[in-house]
KOLDRENRO-989496 format. One record per residue (C-alpha): residue in three letters; x negated, y, z; chain. Coordinates in pm, 1 decimal, decimal comma. Each point is the difference from the previous one (the first is absolute). Layout:
// KOLDRENRO-989496
   rest       east      north         up   kette
    ALA          X          Y          Z       A
...
//
This chain:
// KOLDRENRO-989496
   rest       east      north         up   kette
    UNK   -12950,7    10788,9     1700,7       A
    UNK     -358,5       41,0      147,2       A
    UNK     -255,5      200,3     -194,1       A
    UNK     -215,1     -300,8      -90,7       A
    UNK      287,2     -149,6     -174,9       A
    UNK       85,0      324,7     -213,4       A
    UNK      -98,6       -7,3     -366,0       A
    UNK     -233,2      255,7      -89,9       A
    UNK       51,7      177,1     -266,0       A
    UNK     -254,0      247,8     -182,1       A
    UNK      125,1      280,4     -257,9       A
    UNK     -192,3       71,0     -351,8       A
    UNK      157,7      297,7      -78,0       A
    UNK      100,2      314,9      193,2       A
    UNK      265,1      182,2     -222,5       A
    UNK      328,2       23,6      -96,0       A
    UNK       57,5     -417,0       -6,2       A
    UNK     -244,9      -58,8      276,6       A
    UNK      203,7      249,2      230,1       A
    UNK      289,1     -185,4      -60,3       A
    UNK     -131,9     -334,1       96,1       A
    UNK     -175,7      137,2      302,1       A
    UNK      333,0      114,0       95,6       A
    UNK      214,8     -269,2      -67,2       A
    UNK     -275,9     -278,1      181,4       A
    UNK      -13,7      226,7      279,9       A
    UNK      397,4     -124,0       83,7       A
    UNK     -119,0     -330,1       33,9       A
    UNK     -274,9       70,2      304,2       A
    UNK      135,4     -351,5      178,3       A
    UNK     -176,3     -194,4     -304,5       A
    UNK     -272,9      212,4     -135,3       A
    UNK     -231,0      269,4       13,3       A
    UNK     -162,4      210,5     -241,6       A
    UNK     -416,0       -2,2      133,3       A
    UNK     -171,4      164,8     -282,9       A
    UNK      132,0      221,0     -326,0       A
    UNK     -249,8      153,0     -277,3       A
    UNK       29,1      229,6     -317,1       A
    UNK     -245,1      108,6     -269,1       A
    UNK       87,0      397,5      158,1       A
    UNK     -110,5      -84,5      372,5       A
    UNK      152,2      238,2      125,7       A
    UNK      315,2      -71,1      -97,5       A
    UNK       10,3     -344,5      181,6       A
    UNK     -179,3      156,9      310,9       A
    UNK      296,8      236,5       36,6       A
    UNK      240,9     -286,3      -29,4       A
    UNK     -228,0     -224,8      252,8       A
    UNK       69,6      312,2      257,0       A
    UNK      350,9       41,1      -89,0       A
    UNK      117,6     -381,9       86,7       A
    UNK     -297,3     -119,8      217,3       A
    UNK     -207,7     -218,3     -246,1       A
    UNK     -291,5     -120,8      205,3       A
    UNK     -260,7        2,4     -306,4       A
    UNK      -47,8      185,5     -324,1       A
    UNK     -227,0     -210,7     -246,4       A
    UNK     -251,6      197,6     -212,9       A
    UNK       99,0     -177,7     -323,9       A
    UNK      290,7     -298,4     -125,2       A
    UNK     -278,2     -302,2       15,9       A
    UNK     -110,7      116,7      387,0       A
    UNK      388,9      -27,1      113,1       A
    UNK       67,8     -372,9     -216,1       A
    UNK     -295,9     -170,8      188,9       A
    UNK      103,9      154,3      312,9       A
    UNK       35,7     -277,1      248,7       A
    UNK      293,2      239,7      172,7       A
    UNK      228,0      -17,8     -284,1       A
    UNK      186,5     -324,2      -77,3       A
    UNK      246,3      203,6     -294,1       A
    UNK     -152,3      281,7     -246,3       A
    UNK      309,6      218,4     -161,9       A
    UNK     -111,2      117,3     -360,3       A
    UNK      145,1      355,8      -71,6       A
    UNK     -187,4      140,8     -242,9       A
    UNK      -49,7       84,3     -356,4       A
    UNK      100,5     -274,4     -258,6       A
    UNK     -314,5      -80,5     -149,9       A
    UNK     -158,2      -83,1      350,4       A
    UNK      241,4     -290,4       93,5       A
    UNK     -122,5     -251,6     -166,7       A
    UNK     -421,5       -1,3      146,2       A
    UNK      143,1      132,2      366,8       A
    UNK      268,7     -303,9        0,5       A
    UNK     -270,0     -227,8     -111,4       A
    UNK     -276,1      110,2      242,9       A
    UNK      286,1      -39,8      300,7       A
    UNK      137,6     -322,8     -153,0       A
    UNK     -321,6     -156,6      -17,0       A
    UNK     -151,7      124,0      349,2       A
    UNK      280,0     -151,1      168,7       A
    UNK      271,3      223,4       46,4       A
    UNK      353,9       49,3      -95,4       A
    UNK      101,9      257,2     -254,5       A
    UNK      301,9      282,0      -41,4       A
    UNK      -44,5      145,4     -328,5       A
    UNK      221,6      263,6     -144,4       A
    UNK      167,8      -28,9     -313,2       A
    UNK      -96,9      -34,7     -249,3       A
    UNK     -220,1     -296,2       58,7       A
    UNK     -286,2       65,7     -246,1       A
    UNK      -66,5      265,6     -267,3       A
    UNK       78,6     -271,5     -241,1       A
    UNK       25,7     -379,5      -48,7       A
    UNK     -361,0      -34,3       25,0       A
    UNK      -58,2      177,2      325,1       A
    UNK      362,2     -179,2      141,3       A
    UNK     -157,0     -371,6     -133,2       A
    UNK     -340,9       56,7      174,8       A
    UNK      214,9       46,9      341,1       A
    UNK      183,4     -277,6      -87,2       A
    UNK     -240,7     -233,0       -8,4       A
    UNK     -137,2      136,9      294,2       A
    UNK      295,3      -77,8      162,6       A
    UNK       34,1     -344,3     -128,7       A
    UNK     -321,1     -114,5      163,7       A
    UNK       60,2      168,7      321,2       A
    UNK      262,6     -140,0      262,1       A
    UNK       40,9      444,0       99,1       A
    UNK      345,1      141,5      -12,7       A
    UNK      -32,3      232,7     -309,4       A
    UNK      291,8      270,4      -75,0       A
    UNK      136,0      245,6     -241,9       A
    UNK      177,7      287,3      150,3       A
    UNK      317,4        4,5     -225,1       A
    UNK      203,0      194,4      304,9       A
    UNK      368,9      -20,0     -221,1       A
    UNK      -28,7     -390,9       53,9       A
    UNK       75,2       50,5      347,9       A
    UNK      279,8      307,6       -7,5       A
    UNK      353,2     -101,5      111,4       A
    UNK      205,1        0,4     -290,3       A
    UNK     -229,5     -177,1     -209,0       A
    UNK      -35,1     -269,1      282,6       A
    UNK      372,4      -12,6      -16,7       A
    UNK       -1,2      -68,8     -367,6       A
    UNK     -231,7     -297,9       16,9       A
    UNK      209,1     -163,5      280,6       A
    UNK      297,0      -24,6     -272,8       A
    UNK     -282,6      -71,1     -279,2       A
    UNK     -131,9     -292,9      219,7       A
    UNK      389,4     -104,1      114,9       A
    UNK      100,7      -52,8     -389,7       A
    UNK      266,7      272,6       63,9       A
    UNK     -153,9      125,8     -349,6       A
    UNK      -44,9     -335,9     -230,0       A
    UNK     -263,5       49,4     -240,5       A
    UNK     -164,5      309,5      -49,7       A
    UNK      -41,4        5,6     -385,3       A
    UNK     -107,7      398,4       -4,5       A
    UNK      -75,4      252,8      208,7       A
    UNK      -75,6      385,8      -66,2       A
    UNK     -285,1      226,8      223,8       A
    UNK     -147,3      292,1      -18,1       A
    UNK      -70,7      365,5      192,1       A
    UNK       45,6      320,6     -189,5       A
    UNK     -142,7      278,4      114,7       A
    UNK       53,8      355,2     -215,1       A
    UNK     -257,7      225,7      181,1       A
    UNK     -219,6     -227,4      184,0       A
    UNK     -388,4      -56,2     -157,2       A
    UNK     -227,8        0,5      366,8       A
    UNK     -311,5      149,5       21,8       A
    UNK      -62,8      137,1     -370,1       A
    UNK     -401,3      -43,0      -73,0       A
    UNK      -43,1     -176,9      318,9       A
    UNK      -50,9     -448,2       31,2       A
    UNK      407,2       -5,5      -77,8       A
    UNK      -14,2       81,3     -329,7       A
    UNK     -335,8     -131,7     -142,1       A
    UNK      -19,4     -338,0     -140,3       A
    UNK     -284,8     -138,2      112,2       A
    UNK       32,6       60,5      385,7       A
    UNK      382,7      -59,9       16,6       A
    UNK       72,8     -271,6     -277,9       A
    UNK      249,9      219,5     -183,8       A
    UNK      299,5      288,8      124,9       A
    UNK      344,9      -82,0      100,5       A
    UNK       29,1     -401,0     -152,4       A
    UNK     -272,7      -91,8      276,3       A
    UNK       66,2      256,2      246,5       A
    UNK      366,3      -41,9       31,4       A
    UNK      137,3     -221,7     -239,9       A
    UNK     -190,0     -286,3      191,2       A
    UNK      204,5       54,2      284,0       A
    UNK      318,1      -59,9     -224,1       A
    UNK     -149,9     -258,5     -184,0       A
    UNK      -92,5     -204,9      311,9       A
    UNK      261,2       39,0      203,7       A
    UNK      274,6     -116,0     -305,9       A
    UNK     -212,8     -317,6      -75,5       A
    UNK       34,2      -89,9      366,8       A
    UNK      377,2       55,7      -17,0       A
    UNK       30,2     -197,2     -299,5       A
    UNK     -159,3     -293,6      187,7       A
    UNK     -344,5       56,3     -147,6       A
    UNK       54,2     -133,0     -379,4       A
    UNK     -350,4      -71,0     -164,4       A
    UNK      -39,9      270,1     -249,4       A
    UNK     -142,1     -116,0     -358,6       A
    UNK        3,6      302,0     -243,2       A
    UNK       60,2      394,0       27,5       A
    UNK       74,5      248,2     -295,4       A
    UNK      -54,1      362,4      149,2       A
    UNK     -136,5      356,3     -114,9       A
    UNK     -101,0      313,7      233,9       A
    UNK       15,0      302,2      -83,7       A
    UNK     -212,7      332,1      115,2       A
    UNK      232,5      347,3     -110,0       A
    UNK      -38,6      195,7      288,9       A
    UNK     -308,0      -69,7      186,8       A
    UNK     -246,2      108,8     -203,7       A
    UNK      197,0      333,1      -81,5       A
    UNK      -21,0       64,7      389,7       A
    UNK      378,7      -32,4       66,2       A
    UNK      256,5     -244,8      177,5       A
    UNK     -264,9      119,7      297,5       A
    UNK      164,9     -121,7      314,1       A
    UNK     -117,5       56,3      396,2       A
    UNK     -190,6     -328,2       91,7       A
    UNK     -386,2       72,8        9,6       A
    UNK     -214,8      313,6      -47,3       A
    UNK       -3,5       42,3     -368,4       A
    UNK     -367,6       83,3     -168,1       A
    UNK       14,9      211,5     -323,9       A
    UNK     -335,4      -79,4      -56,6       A
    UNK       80,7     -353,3      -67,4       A
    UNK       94,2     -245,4     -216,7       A
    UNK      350,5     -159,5      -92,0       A
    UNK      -62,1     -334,8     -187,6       A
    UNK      314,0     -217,1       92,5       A
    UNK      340,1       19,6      -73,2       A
    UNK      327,4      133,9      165,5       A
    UNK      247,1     -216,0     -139,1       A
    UNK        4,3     -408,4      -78,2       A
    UNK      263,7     -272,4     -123,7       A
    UNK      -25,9     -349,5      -14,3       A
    UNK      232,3     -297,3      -45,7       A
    UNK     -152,9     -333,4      173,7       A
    UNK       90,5     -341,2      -97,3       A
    UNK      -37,6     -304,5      242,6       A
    UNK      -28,9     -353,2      -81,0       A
    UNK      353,0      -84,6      159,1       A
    UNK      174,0      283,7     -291,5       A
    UNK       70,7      239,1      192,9       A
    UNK     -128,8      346,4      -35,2       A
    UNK      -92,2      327,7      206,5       A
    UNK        3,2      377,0     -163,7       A
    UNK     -212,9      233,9      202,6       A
    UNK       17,7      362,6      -85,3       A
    UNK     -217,3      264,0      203,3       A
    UNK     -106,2      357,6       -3,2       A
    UNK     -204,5      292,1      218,0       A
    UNK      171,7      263,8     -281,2       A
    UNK      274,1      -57,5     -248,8       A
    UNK      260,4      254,3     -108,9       A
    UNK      315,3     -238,1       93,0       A
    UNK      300,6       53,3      249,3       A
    UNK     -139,7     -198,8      320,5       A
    UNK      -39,1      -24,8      358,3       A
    UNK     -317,1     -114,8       30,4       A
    UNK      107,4     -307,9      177,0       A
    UNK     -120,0     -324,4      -16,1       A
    UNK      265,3     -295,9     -125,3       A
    UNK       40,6     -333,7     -110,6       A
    UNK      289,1     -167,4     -145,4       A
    UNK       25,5     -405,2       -1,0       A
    UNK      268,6     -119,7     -217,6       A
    UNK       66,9     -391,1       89,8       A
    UNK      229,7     -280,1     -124,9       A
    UNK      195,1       37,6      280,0       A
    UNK      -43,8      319,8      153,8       A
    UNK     -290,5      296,9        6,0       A
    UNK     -144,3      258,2      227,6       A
    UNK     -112,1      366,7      -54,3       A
    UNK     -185,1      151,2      220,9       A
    UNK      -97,2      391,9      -43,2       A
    UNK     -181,3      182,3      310,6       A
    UNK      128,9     -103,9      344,2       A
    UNK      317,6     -148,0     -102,0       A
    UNK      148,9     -301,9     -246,0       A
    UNK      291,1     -172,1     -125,2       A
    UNK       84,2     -375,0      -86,9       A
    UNK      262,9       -9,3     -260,6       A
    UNK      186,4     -339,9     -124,9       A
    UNK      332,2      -86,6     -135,6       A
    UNK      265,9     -160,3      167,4       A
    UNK      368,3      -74,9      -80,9       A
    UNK      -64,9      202,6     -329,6       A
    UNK      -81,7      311,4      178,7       A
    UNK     -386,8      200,3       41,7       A
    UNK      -88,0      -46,9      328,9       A
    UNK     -266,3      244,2      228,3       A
    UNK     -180,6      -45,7      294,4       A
    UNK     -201,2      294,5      107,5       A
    UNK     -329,2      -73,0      183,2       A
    UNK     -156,2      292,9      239,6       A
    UNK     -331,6       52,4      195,3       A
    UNK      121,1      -61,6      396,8       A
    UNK      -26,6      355,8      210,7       A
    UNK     -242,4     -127,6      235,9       A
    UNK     -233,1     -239,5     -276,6       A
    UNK     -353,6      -23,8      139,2       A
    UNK     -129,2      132,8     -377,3       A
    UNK     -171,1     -235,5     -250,6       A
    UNK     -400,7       96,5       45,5       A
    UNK       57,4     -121,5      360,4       A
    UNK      177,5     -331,8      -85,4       A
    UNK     -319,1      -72,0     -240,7       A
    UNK     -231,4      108,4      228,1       A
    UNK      175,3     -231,8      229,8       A
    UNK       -5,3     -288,2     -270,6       A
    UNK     -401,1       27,5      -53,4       A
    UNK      -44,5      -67,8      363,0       A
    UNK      249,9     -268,4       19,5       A
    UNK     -182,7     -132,4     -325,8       A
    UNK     -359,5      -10,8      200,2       A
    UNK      149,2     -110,6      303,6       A
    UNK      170,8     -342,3     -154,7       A
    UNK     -242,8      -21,1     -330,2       A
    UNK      370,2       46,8     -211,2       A
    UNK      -77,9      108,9     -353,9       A
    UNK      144,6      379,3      -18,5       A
    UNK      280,3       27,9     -232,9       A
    UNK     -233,5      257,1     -179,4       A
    UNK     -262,4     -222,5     -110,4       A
    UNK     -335,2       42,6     -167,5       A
    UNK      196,6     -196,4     -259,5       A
    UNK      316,9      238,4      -10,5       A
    UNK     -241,4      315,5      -16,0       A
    UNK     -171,4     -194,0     -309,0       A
    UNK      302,5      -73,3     -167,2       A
    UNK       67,8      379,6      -19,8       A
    UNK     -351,4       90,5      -84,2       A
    UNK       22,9     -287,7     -291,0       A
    UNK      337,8      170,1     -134,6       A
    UNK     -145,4      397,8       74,3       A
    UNK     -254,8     -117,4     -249,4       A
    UNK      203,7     -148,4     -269,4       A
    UNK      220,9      312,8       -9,7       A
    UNK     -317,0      231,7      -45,6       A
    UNK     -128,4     -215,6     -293,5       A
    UNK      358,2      -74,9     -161,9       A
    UNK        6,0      411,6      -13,7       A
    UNK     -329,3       -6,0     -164,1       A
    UNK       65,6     -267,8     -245,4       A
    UNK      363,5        1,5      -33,8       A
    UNK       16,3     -366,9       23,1       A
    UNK      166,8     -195,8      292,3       A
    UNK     -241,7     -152,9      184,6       A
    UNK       -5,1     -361,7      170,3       A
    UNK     -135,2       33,9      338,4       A
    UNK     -292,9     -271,7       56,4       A
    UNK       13,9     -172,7      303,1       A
    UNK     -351,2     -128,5      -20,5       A
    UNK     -110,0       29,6      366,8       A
//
């Protein structure tokens, strides 16, 4: 593919994330290019403009979205930016990458939304488990009817020593939207509503809880910690959501709990017919026939391609044939609007009924 017919793609954010997606778009050289990167800590993104041959580092966000040399922008930074940097892109014309979670909150998600409603731009949430294998082999079966009706399902990601970056953006509430419920639990909480077939979700009883964090403990080795700073969210969250066909979803998450784990991810869909566990690269599908439990296990092929290039892939393919990403502003929303509900049930006790007022 000539150069003129690449789509260029500019990166707001040159850390830990935006490494990653620098990386994984840089595989893909036939069908795009990456022409400009920036980072509030120049520096950084000038180093990483050297290291993979980025033609142009922009002096601040707004200078690279009204670049005429980027077609893409790739949001990888702090939660509390998303929402005015996806904006800004949205509404100068470009498409949009944002990592998860979408916004801070419901508000910040909604204002993107809407954004993206009145713009015909490709706009994306990075939800990376969507796209590894053995997930993608559960939703074949899922979308076959292999597992009738899923009437419940159970998610969730417990970590015992894991809190990131004590004192740093991770753990205060009002740059990251809260501690391991939006940080990781929104990975497990998107990625089971999309095996379930994406049930509407009406109501959510939940309650978080904050034992370790601001004792210093369940410290884990993500992020430079800073003892200086403050530790206002919590490290552990449960929630049982309801959605308007009856079923229901439990989601249970932690960065620190004293339990026996192995800090992998899972999900376990339990269907009329038949249901699906997943936990870290590998699966099952279990069913009963002739009287007797029946297994299938389900394993991530030797030589799979890896999941942040298959939706790195997808975004192109997205802008290419103006297809609506299977991570939608809508999707992200939807976990922002259900994020929120769990915060306040904790607060009030109450279960909450989400408002879909858009």
């Amino acid at each position: 593919m000539g150069s003129e017919n690449k789509i260029r793609l500019g990166i707001i954010g040159a850390g830990n994330i935006g490494g990653v997606h620098i990386r994984e778009f840089s595989k893909l050289a036939d069908s795009c290019e990456i022409t400009a990167i920036t980072d509030a800590y120049l520096p950084l993104a000038e180093a990483k403009a050297q290291e993979y041959g980025i033609a142009h580092v922009a002096a601040t966000p707004e200078d690279l979205i009204h670049s005429p040399n980027v077609d893409a922008v790739i949001i990888g930074v702090p939660n509390q930016y998303h929402a005015s940097l996806a904006v800004q892109a949205i509404e100068a014309g470009k498409h949009v990458l944002i990592e998860k979670p979408m916004g801070i909150n419901a508000a910040a998600a909604k204002q993107i939304l809407k954004a993206s409603e009145a713009s015909d731009k490709v706009v994306m949430i990075g939800h990376q488990m969507r796209w590894e294998a053995v997930p993608q082999l559960i939703k074949e079966q899922v979308e076959a009817g292999e597992l009738g009706k899923i009437y419940t399902a159970k998610t969730g990601w417990f970590r015992r020593k894991g809190i990131p970056g004590w004192g740093t953006w991770f753990t205060k509430m009002n740059e990251s939207g809260g501690g391991p419920l939006i940080d990781i639990g929104v990975h497990m909480l998107d990625l089971a509503l999309y095996l379930m077939g994406n049930p509407k979700p009406v109501s959510v009883f939940g309650a978080t809880y904050a034992e370790f964090g601001p004792r210093k403990k369940g410290i884990g080795t993500w992020g430079t910690p800073n003892w200086n700073g403050t530790y206002d969210v919590e490290d552990l969250a449960t929630a049982l959501i309801r959605m308007e066909d009856g079923s229901t979803l439990t989601l249970e998450v932690s960065w620190a709990v004293h339990m026996d784990t192995d800090n992998t991810p899972f999900i376990h869909l339990m269907g009329s017919d038949g249901g699906a566990s997943y936990k870290g690269a590998s699966g099952k599908l279990l069913t009963e026939k002739f009287n007797r439990a029946i297994e299938t296990d389900l394993k991530k092929p030797e030589n799979d391609e890896g999941e942040r290039l298959r939706l790195s892939r997808h975004f192109l393919t997205c802008i290419r044939e103006g297809k609506q990403p299977i991570t939608s502003a809508l999707s992200g929303y939807t976990n922002n609007l259900i994020l929120d509900a769990i915060y306040e049930s904790s607060r009030t006790g109450n279960e909450v009924k989400l408002n879909w007022d858009i």
